[in-house]
C-alpha angles and dihedrals in degrees: 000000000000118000113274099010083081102133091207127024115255115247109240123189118201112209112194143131122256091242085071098041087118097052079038095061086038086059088046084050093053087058096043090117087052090056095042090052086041095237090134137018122208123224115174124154096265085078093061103114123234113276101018114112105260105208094062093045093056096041090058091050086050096053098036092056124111094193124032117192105195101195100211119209122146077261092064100047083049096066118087092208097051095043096043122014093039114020089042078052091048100051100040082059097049092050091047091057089245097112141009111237114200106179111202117211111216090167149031107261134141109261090166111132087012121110082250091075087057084064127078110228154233144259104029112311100356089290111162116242103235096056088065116111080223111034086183088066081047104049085046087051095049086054105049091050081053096053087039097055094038090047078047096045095043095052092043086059105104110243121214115274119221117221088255101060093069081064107069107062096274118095119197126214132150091349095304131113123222121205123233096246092213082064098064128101111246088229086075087066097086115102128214127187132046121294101349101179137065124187125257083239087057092044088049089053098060093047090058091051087053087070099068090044110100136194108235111216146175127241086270097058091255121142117226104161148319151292139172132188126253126179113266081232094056089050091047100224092146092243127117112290093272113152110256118192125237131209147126119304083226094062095041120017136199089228125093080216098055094236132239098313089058087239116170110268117247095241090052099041115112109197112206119207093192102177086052090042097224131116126208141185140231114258106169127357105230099197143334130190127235110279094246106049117047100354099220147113132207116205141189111227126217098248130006112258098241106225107026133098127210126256112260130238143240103221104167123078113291102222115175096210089063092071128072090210110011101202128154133196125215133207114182133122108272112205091359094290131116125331099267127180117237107220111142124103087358097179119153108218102184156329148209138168093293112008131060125190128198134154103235114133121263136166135194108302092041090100120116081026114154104243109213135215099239093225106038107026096230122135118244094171158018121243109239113144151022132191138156077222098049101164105237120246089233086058090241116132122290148301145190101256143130118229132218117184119246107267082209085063101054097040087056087048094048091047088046094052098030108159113033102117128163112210120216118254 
């Protein structure tokens, strides 16, 4: 789409709390020309007319939006019916490609552990507005990375393909094309880089592994993280060899509250296969470790996924001077979406008893991500953080990584507490 030659507005849903209804109409004011070239059309609960009920209202313009803007102020955040019934919407639709969700930030509030984090958001660099020394420039910031990213979301979308576009040397699948080799100049054969290929047998592999990698969501759809299953043998809890599934105590926890990291509490955690296309719930948590230490919780599903094996373990000690090229792969589901492999810049950098660092890409929602062994496929860790200051293992100075935590680690924890289970009410 390219901004006014839209046939039809788009439908935008302001989310925001009453508190910010001025800084919301100086945002309206700010797209005002989109609105005027019909390029959008603005829906907020102000236009709800006397006597209709205003919850559903609201709730079929929120699921009939193509673009939701959440405004995020402590007030926001506050308000029961902003945090949870229309920001946990909004997100679930995001991450299922049915609507782009911008959240603007008008004032300086902690969004850490809240879907908000999993956005990225608006103006530059997340800078609230009202800590701008012009909150015009702001507000018109604010605007044109709203235009950029809708101009970015609408042309991602796959169009249909017609019989004849798979004849011309272009194939199209899943939005990409893919290029009739026989069109290609022979002066792109050249190939640059270290070890560039991997076999079909190694690519089948993984995919296999993917489906024992779940989205872990909470009661509204919304991803908040991952999982993946792992033999009760392999874990050493001392039960049958029923799948169990792995993942952070940060993205489920063993709380009904869901303790201090807002994770999503066991007995409300739905955990998506969607490769296998089932979904499943918790039934017991079968350990977890303190939140300080390992940072991760074993639990017991409600039924087993048919199909589908768990992922293997590296049980032997991961030591990064044993490879000749330590390198890992990742498959998890970055920012709640789809499950996606991480493949890109893979280097291990190194390695101890617990923790493990590598450089391969991850995103909000990559938490409680199996963490492979390139060769083998076998996980050796679990994926937990991510800094730019990421405190080396050696204890000497910093370094831009991500950290899993040794799989090793957790199966010794799990063998040396075997039997503390806590059953479902």
């Amino acid at each position: 789409m390219i901004m006014g030659t839209s046939a039809a507005p788009l439908r935008v849903f302001c989310s925001y709390a009453h508190e910010d209804e001025p800084m919301r109409d100086r945002l309206e004011q700010q797209l005002a020309a989109l609105k005027r070239r019909k390029v959008i059309s603005i829906w907020h609960d102000r236009d709800i007319t006397a006597g209709a009920e205003w919850r559903q209202e609201i709730e079929r313009e929120l699921n009939e939006a193509d673009l939701i803007l959440l405004l995020i102020s402590a007030a926001f955040l506050d308000s029961d019916f902003c945090a949870s019934v229309e920001l946990e919407r909004a997100v679930a639709r995001h991450q299922a490609g049915e609507a782009l969700v911008i959240p603007v930030m008008l004032k300086p509030c902690d969004v850490e552990g809240t879907p908000v984090a999993l956005l990225q958001q608006i103006p530059k660099n997340g800078k609230p507005i009202t800590t701008w020394s012009n909150r015009d420039r702001a507000y018109l910031d604010a605007v044109e990375l709203i235009k950029a990213a809708v101009e970015k979301w609408t042309s991602a979308r796959p169009a249909k393909a017609s019989p004849q576009d798979n004849t011309q040397g272009i194939a199209q699948g899943g939005g990409l094309a893919v290029q009739d080799p026989s069109a290609l100049s022979p002066r792109l054969e050249r190939v640059f880089g270290r070890d560039p290929y991997e076999t079909a047998g190694w690519v089948q592999i993984g995919l296999s592994r993917a489906n024992a990698v779940a989205r872990i969501e909470r009661e509204s759809g919304m991803g908040v993280g991952t999982g993946f299953l792992v033999s009760a043998a392999d874990l050493a809890t001392g039960e049958s060899d029923a799948p169990l599934l792995v993942t952070c105590s940060y993205v489920i926890s063993p709380e009904e509250g869901g303790g201090r990291f807002k994770a999503v509490p066991y007995s409300a955690a739905i955990v998506n296969f969607e490769l296998a296309g089932v979904r499943r719930r918790v039934e017991s948590v079968v350990w977890s470790s303190p939140a300080d230490e390992l940072r991760t919780i074993v639990v017991r599903l409600s039924e087993s996924v048919p199909g589908v094996q768990p992922c293997p373990v590296m049980t032997t000690p991961y030591r990064v001077q044993e490879f000749d090229d330590p390198k890992v792969a990742i498959i998890g589901h970055p920012r709640g979406g789809s499950v996606a492999f991480s493949l890109r810049d893979p280097a291990v950098l190194a390695a101890n008893e617990t923790l493990i660092h590598y450089r391969s890409a991850t995103e909000p929602g990559s938490s409680g991500s199996p963490v492979f062994d390139w060769n083998s496929w076998r996980v050796i860790a679990v994926h937990s953080a991510g800094s730019e200051t990421m405190q080396r293992l050696d204890g000497k100075g910093t370094y831009a990584a991500n950290e899993g935590i040794s799989i090793r680690a957790i199966v010794n924890a799990v063998g040396a507490r075997t039997g503390r289970v806590t059953q479902k009410s």
